[in-house]
C-alpha positions in Angstrom: 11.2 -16.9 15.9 9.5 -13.7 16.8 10.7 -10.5 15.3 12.9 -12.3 13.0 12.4 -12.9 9.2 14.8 -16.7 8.1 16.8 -17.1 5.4 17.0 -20.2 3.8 19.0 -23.3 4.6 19.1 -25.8 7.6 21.4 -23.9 10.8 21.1 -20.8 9.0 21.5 -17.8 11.5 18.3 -15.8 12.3 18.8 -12.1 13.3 17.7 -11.8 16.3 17.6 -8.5 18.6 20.7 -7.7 20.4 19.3 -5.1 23.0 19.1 -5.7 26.4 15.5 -5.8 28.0 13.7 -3.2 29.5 13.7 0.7 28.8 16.1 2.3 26.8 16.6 5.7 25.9 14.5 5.9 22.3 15.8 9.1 19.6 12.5 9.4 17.6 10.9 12.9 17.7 7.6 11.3 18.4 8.0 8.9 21.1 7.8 11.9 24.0 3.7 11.5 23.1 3.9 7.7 23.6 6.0 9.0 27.1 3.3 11.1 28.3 0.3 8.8 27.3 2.2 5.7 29.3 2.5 7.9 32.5 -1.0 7.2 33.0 -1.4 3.5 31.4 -2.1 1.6 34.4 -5.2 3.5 35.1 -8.8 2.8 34.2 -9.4 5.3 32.9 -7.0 5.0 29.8 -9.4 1.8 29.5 -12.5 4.2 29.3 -10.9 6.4 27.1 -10.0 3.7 24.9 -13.2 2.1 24.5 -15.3 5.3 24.1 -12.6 6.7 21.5 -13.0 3.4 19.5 -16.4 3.3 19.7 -17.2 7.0 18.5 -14.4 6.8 15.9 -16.1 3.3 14.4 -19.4 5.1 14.6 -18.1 8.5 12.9 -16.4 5.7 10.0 -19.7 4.2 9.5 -21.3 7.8 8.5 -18.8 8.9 6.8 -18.0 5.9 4.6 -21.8 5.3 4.2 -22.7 9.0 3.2 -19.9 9.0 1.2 -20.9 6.2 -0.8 -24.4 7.3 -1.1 -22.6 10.3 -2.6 -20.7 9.0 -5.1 -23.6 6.4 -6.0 -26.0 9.4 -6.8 -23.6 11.6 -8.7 -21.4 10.1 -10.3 -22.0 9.0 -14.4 -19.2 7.0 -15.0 -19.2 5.2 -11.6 -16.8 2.4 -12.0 -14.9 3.4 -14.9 -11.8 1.2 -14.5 -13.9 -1.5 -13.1 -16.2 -1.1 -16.3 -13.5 -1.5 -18.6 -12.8 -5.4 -17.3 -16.5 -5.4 -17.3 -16.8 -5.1 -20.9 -13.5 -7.0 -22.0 -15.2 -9.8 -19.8 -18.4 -9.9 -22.2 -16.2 -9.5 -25.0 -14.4 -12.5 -24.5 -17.2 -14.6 -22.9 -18.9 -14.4 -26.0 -15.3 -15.1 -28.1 -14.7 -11.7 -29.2 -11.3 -9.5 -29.0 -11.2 -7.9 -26.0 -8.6 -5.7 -26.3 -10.7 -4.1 -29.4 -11.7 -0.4 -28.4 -14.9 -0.6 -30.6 -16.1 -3.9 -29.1 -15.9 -2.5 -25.0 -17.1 0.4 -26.4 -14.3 2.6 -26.2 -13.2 1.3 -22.6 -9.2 0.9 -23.0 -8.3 -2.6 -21.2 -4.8 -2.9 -20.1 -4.5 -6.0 -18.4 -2.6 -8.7 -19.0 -4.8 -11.8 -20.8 -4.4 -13.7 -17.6 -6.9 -11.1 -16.2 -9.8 -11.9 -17.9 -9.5 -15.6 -16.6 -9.4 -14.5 -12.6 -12.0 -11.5 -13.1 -14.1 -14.4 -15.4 -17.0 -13.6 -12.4 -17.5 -9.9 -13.6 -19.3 -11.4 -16.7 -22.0 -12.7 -14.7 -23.2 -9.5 -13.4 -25.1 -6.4 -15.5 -23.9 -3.6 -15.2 -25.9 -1.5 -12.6 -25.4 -4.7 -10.5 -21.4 -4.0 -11.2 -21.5 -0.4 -10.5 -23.4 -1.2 -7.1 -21.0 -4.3 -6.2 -17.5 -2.7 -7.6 -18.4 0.4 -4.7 -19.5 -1.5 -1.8 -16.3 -4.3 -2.3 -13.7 -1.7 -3.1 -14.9 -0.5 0.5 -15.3 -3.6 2.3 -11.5 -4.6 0.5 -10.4 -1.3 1.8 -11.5 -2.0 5.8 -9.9 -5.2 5.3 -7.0 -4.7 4.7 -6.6 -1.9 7.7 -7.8 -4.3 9.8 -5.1 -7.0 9.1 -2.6 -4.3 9.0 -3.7 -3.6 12.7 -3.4 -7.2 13.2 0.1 -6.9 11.8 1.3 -4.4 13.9 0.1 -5.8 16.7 -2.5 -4.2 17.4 -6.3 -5.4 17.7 -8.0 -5.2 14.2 -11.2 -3.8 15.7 -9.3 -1.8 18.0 -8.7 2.4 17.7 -5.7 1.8 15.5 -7.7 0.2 12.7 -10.7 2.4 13.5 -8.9 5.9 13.5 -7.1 5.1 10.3 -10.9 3.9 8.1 -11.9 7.0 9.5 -8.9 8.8 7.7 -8.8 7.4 5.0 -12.9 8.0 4.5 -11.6 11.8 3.5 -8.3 10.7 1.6 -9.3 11.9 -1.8 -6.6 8.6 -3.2 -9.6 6.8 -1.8 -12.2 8.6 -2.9 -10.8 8.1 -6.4 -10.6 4.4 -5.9 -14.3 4.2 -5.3 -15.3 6.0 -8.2 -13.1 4.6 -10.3 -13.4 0.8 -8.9 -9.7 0.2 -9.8 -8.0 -3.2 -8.6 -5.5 -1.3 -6.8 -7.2 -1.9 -3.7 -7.2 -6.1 -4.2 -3.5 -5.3 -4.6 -3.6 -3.1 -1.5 -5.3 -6.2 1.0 -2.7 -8.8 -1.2 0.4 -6.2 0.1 -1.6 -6.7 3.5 -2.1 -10.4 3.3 1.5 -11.2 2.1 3.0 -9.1 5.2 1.2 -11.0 7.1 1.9 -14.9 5.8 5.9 -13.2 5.4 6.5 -12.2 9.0 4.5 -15.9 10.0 7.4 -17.3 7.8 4.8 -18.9 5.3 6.6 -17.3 1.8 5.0 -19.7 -0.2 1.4 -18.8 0.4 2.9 -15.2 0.7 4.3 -15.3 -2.9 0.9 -16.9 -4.4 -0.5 -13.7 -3.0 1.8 -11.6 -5.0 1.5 -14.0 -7.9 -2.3 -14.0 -8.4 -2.4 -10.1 -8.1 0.5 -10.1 -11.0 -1.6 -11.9 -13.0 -4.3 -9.6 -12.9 -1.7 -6.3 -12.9 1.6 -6.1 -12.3 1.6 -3.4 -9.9 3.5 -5.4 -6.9 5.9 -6.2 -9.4 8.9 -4.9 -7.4 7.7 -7.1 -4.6 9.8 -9.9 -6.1 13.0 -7.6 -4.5 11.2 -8.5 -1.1 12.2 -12.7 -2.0 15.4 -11.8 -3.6 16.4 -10.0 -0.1 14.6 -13.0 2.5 16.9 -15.5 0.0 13.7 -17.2 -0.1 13.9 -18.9 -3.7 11.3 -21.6 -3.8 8.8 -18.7 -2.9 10.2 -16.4 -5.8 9.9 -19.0 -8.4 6.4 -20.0 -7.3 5.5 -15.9 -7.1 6.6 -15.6 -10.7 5.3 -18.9 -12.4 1.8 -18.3 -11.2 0.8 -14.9 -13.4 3.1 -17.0 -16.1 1.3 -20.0 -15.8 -2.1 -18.6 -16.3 -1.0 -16.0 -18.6 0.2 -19.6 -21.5 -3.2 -20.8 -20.4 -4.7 -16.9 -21.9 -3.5 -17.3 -24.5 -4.4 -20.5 -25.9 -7.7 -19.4 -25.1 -7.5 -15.5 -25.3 -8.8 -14.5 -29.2 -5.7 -12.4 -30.4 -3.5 -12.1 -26.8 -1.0 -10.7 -28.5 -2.9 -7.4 -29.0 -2.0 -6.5 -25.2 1.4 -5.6 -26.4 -0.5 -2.5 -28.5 -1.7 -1.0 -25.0 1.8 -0.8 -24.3 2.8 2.9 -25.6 -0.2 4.0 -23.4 1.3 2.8 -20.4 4.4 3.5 -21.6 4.4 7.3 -22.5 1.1 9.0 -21.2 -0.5 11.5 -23.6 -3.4 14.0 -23.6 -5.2 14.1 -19.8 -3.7 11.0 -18.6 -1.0 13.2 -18.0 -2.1 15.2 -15.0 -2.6 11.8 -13.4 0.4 10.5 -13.4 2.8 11.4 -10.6 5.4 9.6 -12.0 8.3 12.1 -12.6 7.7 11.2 -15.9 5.2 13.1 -16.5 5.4 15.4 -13.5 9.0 17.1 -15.1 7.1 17.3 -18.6 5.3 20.3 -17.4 8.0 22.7 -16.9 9.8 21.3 -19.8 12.4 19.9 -17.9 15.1 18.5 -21.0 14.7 15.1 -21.3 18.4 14.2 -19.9 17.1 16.1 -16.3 14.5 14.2 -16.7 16.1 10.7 -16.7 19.1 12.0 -14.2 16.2 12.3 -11.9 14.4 8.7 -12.3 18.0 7.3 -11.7 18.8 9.1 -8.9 15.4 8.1 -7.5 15.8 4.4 -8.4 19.2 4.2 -6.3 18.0 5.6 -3.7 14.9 3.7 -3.1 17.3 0.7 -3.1 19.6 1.8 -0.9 17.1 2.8 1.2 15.0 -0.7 1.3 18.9 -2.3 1.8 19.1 -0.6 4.5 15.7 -1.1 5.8 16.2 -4.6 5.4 19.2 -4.8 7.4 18.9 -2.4 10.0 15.1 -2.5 11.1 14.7 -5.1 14.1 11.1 -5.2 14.1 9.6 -8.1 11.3 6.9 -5.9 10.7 8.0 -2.6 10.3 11.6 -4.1 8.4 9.1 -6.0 5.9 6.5 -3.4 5.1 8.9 -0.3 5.3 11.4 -2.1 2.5 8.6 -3.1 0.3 6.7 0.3 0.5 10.4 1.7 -0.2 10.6 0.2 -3.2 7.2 0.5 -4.3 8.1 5.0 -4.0 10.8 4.4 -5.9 9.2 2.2 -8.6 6.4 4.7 -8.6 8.6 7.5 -9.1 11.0 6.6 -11.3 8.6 4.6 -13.2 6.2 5.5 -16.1 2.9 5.6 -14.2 1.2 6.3 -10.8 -1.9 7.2 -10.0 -3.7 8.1 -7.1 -5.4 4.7 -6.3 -1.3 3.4 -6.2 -1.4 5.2 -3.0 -3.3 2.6 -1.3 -0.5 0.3 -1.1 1.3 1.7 1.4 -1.2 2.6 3.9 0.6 -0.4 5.9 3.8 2.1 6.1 1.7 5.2 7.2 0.4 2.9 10.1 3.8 1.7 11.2 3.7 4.9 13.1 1.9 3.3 16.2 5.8 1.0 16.3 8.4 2.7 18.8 11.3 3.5 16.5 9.9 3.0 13.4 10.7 5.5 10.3 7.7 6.9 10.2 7.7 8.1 13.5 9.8 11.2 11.8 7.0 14.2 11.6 8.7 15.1 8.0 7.4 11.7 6.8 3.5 12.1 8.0 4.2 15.4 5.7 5.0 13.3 2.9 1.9 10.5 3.9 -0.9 14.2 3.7 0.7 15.0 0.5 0.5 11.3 -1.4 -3.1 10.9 -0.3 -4.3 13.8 -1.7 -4.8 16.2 1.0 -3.3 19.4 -0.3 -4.0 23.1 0.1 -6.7 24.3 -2.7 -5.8 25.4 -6.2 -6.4 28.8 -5.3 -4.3 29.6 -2.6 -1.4 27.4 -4.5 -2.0 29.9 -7.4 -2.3 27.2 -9.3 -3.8 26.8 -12.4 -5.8 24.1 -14.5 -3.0 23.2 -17.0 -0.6 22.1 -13.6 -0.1 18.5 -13.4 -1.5 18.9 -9.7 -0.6 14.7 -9.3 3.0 16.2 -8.4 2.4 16.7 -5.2 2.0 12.8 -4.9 5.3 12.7 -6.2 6.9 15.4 -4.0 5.2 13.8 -0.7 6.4 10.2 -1.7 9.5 11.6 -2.2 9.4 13.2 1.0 8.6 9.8 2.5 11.5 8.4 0.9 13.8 11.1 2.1 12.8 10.9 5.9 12.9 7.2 5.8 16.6 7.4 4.7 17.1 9.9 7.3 15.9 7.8 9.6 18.2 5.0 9.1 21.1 6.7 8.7 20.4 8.5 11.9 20.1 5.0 13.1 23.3 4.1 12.1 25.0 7.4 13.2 24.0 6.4 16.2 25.4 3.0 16.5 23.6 1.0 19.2 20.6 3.3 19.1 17.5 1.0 20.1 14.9 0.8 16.8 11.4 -1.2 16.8 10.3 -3.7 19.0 11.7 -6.8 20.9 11.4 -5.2 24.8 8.7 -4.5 27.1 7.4 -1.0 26.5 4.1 0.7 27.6 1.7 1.5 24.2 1.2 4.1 22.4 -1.4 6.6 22.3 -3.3 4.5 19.6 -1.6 1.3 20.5 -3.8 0.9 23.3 -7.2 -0.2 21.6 -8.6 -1.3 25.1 -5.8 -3.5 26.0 -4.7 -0.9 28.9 -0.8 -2.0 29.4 0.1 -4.5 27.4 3.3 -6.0 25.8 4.5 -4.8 22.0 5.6 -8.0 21.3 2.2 -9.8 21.5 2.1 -12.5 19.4 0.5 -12.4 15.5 -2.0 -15.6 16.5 -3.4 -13.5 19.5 -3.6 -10.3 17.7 -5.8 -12.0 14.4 -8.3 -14.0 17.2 -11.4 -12.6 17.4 
């Protein structure tokens, strides 16, 4: 049923929208510039303007992402470092060594679970000029990806002005500029996120938890994902989600020399020391600076951890919208697990470029302008140094903390504005006229287009 997520069992009720049809009055502070773009959506010329804004924004991501590249191809000396490191544990273990040894990857930490070096077994075929090259032009192509079905998502055309002002963003996000020099697989969890959304809101949890399940295997980074089942009552998918990283982690280590030695990476993960701390925005690491006491410290993790799952309960229940209710409450609890956690690092921020886009959905959370606050802060797009007074021995990673934080606190204020209200309309389920990017050359269209028409070609 459209716009409803099913529990499990035969005659179970579906939630479905209770609103009447038609326009309603809408309370989000944005929604008066979706107003004054519909007053002239009929026209042509919104058409024009669509199709030359998509076509000059796709052309201005092209440069950018291509110079950019170039860039980072030419100057950088440790080009793929993270990518690198699975590199050389790949070799290691090809060849039967230990490849959680620091002297035989040549000082590259590996972190991954032994179940990684079975799905990134391909790496080993490539040398390592050929990986550098490969890891920067796939952790871009992964990274247009997944927009794109996140536009499709939403609703919105994945070639369309959504999808092509957002690559164009994120081509000066410096979260993403780390990710391509680093070559990190956050971004294969980033187009999983996008891929499970997608099979979720279809109703298909089962292909949507081997999603989740093969990126576990490689790092456990979607780990609070499993929430997302545990809330949809959707079991079979949860057991399936889970016994895929376990299943091919028992088959690691019958052929993994020494697995076991993972569990000495632990502390590093763990309990950050040296330079890994300034980048970790985990609060961690970011109240270890001021020398916060240890108790504050913890108070603060706790207090962040509630939250986050009040807030995603909340989401859950209150949002109307499939999309925006499914990627909201996971991205919730991915803040909170990043906060209150023990580490987060720029490239995390990747996975919840599906809840910045929300924003083109009438009544969704992110609509607040205190929350697109928050999204400039967590991708890296501060003020310099200098005029922050600033100096070298900050953790400058907390302002990802205090702009997912942000996030969290305008999504909360959100709902519970929402259910102040009482019957206050929130996303989707009536005719509306489309938002300033919602239009992506489909003039006046419906928000409830269907999933199937909005992945044709």
């Amino acid at each position: 049923m459209p716009g409803t997520i099913e529990t499990d069992g035969p005659g179970a009720l579906t939630r479905q929208d209770p609103r009447p049809s038609g326009h309603v009055r809408t309370w989000r502070p944005l929604d008066g510039l979706r107003r004054r773009w519909g007053r002239f959506a009929p026209t042509p010329a919104r058409g024009v303007l669509a199709v030359v804004a998509t076509v000059a924004l796709w052309g201005a991501s092209a440069a950018r992402w291509a110079s950019l590249c170039l860039h980072i191809d030419r100057t950088e000396n440790t080009l793929g470092w993270d990518l690198q490191a699975s590199w050389r544990a790949e070799v290691v273990f090809v060849h039967g060594g230990q490849p959680y040894s620091q002297a035989a990857t040549d000082g590259r930490l590996f972190l991954y679970p032994p179940s990684a070096l079975l799905v990134d077994r391909p790496l080993a075929w490539l040398s390592l000029h050929q990986l550098e090259v490969f890891g920067l032009v796939a952790t871009a192509l992964l990274m247009w990806l997944t927009v794109m079905i996140s536009s499709a998502l939403l609703r919105r055309r994945w070639w369309g002005l959504t999808s092509a002002a957002v690559v164009l963003g994120l081509g000066f996000a410096p979260a993403m500029v780390d990710e391509l020099k680093l070559g990190n697989v956050s971004v294969v969890c980033a187009l999983a996120l996008a891929v499970f959304y997608v099979l979720a809101v279809k109703g298909h949890w089962v292909p949507a938890g081997v999603a989740i399940g093969l990126t576990l295997a490689v790092k456990p980074l979607l780990l609070p994902i499993l929430l997302v089942f545990l809330l949809a009552r959707k079991w079979r998918a949860l057991a399936i989600t889970v016994a895929v990283p376990a299943l091919l982690n028992a088959v690691a280590f019958a052929v993994v020399k020494d697995p076991s030695a993972v569990f000495s990476k632990l502390p590093s993960l763990l309990n950050r020391s040296g330079s890994g701390v300034f980048f970790n925005s985990a609060w961690v690491d970011v109240m270890r600076a001021p020398a916060f006491p240890d108790f504050v410290t913890l108070l603060v993790r706790l207090l962040t951890a509630a939250l986050a799952l009040v807030v995603a309960w909340w989401a859950w229940n209150e949002i109307d919208d499939a999309a925006v209710r499914i990627v909201t409450t996971s991205s919730i609890l991915l803040i909170g697990t990043y906060l209150a956690g023990t580490l987060s690092e720029s490239h995390f921020m990747l996975t919840l470029v599906p809840l910045a886009m929300t924003v083109v959905i009438a009544g969704a959370p992110m609509r607040w302008a205190s929350a697109w606050v928050g999204v400039l802060l967590f991708m890296g797009l501060t003020p310099p140094r200098s005029l922050l007074g600033i100096n070298s021995d900050a953790n400058f990673s907390a302002f990802r903390a205090f702009g997912m934080s942000i996030v969290l606190l305008s999504v909360f204020a959100a709902l519970l504005y929402r259910r102040r209200q009482g019957a206050a309309p929130s996303a989707a389920g009536h005719e509306e006229q489309p938002d300033g990017l919602e239009g992506d050359l489909a003039g006046s269209r419906s928000s409830g287009r269907s999933l199937d028409t909005a992945l044709a070609p």
